[in-house]
C-alpha atoms as one frame of an Amber mdcrd trajectory, in Angstrom:
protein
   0.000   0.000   0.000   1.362   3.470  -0.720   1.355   6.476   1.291  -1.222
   8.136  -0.591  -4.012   5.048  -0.439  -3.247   4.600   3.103  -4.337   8.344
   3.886  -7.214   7.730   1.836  -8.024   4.576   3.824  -7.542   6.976   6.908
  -9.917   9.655   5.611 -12.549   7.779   4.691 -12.488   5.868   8.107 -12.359
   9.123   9.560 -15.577  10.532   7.436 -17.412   7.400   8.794 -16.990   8.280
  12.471 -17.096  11.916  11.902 -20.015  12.571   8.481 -19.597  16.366   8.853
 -16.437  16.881   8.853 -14.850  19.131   5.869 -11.700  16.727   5.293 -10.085
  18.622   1.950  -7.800  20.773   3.902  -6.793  18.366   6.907  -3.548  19.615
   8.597  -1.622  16.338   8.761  -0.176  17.473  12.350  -3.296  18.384  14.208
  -4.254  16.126  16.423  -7.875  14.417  14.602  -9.727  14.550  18.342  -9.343
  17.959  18.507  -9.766  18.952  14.743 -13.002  17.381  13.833 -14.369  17.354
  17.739 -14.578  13.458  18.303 -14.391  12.457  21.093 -12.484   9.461  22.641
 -15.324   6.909  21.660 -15.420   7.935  18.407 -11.719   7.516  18.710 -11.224
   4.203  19.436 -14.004   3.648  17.044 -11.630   5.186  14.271  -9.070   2.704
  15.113 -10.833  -0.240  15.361 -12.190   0.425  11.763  -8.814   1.322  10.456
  -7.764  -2.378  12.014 -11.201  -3.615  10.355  -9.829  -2.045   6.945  -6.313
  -2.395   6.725  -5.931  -5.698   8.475  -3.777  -4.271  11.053  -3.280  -4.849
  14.193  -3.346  -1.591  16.934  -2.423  -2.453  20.298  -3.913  -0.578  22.983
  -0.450   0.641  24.345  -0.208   1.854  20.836  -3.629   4.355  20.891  -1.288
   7.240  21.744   1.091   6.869  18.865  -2.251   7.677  16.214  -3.072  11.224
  17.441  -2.442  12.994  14.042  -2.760  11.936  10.374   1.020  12.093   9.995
   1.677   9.866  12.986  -1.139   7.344  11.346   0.780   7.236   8.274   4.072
   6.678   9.815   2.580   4.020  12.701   1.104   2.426   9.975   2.449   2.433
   6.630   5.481  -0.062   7.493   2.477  -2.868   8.986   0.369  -2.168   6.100
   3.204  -2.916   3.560   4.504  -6.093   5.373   1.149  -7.524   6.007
């Protein structure tokens, strides 16, 4: 999987938990709680369907490492392209 389909697969996890939100101008370092108002429910329900999707597995101790789209990409990218 490239970098480019794996933000896709990010974003349109992302427009599942959060319908409203306006994702064309995403800053890749804000953290997504904060920028689209989710909150931690929603969260975890991000990451379990990126897991769902991508057929990855995301530890629990791992939750904190997925706060922005750019640490998404680079947590996941290297499991995506090995699994």
């Amino acid at each position: 999987m490239t970098k480019p389909e794996l933000e896709s697969a990010i974003l349109r996890a992302l427009k599942k938990i959060a319908p409203e939100a306006e994702l064309t101008d995403i800053d890749e370092n804000e953290p997504l709680q904060q920028a689209f108002d989710i909150d931690s429910f929603d969260y975890l329900n991000l990451l379990v369907a990126l897991r769902d999707e991508l057929g990855v597995t995301i530890e629990e101790a791992d939750y904190d490492k997925l706060r922005t789209l750019k640490d998404m990409v680079s947590f996941l990218l290297p499991r995506v392209s090995r699994e």
